[in-house]
Wavefront OBJ file of the C-alpha trace (Angstrom):
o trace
v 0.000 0.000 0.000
v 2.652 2.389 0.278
v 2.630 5.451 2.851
v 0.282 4.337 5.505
v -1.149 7.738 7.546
v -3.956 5.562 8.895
v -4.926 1.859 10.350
v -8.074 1.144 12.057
v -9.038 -2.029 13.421
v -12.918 -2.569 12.638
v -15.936 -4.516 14.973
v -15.053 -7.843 12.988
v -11.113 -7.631 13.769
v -10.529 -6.231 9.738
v -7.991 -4.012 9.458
v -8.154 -0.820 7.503
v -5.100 0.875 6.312
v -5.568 4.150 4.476
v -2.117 5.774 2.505
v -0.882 8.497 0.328
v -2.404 7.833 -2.925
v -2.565 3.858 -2.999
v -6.353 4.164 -1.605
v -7.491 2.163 1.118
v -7.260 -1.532 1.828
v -8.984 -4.117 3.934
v -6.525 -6.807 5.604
v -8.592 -9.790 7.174
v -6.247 -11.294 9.625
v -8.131 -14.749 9.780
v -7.648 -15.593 6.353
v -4.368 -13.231 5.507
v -6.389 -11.736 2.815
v -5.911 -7.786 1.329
v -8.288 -6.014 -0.687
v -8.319 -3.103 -1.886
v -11.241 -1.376 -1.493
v -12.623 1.389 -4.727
v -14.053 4.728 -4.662
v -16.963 5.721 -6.301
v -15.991 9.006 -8.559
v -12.529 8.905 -7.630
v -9.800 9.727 -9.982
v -7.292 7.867 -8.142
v -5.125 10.531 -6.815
v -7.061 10.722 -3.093
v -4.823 10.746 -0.155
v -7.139 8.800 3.217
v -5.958 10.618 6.000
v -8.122 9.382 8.649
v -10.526 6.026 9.202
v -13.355 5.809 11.353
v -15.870 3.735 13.051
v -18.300 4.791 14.575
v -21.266 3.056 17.270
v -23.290 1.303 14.432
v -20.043 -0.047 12.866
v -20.072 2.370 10.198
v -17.003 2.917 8.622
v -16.125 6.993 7.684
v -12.906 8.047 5.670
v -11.216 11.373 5.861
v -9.752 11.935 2.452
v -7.458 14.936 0.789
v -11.244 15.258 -1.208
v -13.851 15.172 1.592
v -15.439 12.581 3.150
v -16.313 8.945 2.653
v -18.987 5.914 3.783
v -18.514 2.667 3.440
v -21.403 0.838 1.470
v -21.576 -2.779 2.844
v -24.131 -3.586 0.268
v -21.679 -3.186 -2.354
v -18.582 -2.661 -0.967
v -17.772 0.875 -1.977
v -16.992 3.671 -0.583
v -19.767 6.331 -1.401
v -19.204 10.048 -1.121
v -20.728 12.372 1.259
v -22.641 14.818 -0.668
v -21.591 18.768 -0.086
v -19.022 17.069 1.704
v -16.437 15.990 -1.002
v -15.314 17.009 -4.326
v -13.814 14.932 -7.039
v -12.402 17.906 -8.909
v -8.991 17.385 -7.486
v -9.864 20.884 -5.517
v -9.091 19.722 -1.691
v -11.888 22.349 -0.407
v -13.286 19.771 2.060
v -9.954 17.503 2.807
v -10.921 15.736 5.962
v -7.872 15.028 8.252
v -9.902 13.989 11.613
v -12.901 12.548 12.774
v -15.043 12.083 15.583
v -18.453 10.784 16.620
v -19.688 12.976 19.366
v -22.144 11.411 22.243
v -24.957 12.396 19.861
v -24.071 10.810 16.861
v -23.173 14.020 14.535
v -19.834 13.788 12.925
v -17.198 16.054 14.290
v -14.447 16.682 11.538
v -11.168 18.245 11.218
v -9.825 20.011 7.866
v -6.981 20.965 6.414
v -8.480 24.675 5.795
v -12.436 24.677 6.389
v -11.730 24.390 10.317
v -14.238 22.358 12.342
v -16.827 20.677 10.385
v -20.031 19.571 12.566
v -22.111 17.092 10.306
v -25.660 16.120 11.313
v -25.736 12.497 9.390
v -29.722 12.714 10.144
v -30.110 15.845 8.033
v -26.912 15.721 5.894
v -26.330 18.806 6.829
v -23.129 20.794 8.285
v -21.981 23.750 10.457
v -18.336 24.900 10.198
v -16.037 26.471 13.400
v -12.619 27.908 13.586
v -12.512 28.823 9.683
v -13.042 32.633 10.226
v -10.807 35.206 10.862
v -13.569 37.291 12.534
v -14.147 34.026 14.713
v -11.646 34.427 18.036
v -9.650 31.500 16.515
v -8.848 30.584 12.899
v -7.354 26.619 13.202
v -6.707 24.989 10.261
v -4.520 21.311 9.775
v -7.238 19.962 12.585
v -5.328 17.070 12.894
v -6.998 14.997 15.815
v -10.205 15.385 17.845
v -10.837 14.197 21.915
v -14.498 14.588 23.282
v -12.952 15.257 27.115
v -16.978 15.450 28.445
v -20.086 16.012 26.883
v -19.542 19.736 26.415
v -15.946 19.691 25.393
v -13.743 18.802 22.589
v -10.056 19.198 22.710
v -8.599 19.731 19.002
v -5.241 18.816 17.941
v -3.966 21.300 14.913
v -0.501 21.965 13.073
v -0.232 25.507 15.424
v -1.024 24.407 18.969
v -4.084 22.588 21.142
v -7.642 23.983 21.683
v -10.590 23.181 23.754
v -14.356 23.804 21.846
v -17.186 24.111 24.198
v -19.875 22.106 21.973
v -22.707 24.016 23.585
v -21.464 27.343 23.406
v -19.088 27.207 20.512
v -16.248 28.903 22.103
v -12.727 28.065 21.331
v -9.941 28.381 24.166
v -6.417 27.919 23.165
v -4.528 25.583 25.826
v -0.805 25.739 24.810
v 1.291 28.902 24.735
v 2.295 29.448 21.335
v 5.534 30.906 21.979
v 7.021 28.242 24.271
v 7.510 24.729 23.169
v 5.865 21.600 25.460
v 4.081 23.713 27.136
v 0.354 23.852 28.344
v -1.286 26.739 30.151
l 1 2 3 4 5 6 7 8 9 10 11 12 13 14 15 16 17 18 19 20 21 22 23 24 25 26 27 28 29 30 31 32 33 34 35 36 37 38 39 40 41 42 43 44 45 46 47 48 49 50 51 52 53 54 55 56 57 58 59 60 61 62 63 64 65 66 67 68 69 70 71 72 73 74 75 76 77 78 79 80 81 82 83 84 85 86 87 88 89 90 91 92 93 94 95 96 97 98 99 100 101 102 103 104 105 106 107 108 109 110 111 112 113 114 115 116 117 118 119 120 121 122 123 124 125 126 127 128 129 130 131 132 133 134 135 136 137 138 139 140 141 142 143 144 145 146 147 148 149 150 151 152 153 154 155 156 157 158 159 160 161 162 163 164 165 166 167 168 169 170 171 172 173 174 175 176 177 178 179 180 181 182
């Protein structure tokens, strides 16, 4: 598969292993089988940058071109509509994901900030992608729900906590000294 930025091990033991432009593949450990697994309206320069599953065993990808469900009906992975674009334009690149206690998507991007998709609606709210915001993150590279009212967000410039209720952003490191938290 090449460079490997993700592996997941799925409800059934699977392994998923997502890399830099070799796709995604499915290794079943039982029977030392890999597959790789296609994309429907992919040109076949997608980078997966994140796997997830979430409570019902659904499995999401975070991809340089949005974001991706796996079909087990025919074993595909669908796009996300307003969520992905096959242009080769990486205006939705999903780097993160997280299923919050609700079941709505949290999702981090490389420039469209914090991504809150409602899977019921297929609908979404974005955070932290405007300057007149208090914080503009992008490279949201990893996402903690610490309690039910608070995620912390891992980003290329520094660690932030996200009240979910109120939608305010606190930075927790000091940006000017290294290893630090405040």
């Amino acid at each position: 598969p090449g460079v490997i930025h993700t592996v997941l091990q799925d409800k059934q033991k699977n392994i998923w292993i997502g890399g830099k432009e070799s796709g995604i593949f499915i290794y079943n450990p039982q029977n030392n089988h890999l597959r790789k697994i296609k994309i429907n309206h992919d040109q076949g320069k997608n980078v997966i940058w994140s796997i997830y599953e979430d409570a019902s065993g659904t499995i999401w990808v975070g991809t340089r071109l949005g974001l991706l469900r796996y079909n087990q009906d025919t074993g595909l992975l669908d796009p996300i509509e307003k969520l992905y674009n096959a242009s080769d334009n990486p205006e939705h690149e999903i780097l993160s994901i997280l299923e919050d206690q609700e079941g709505n998507l949290w999702l981090g991007t490389r420039t469209e900030g914090l991504l809150l998709y409602k899977r019921q609606t297929n609908s979404y709210a974005s955070y932290l992608k405007s300057e007149k915001e208090s914080f503009y993150v992008t490279h949201i590279r990893s996402i903690f729900q610490y309690d039910e009212k608070t995620l912390f967000i891992g980003s290329d410039d520094g660690l932030y906590a996200f009240d979910i209720e109120h939608k305010i952003t606190k930075r927790i490191d000091i940006p000017q000294l290294h290893f630090s938290l405040s």
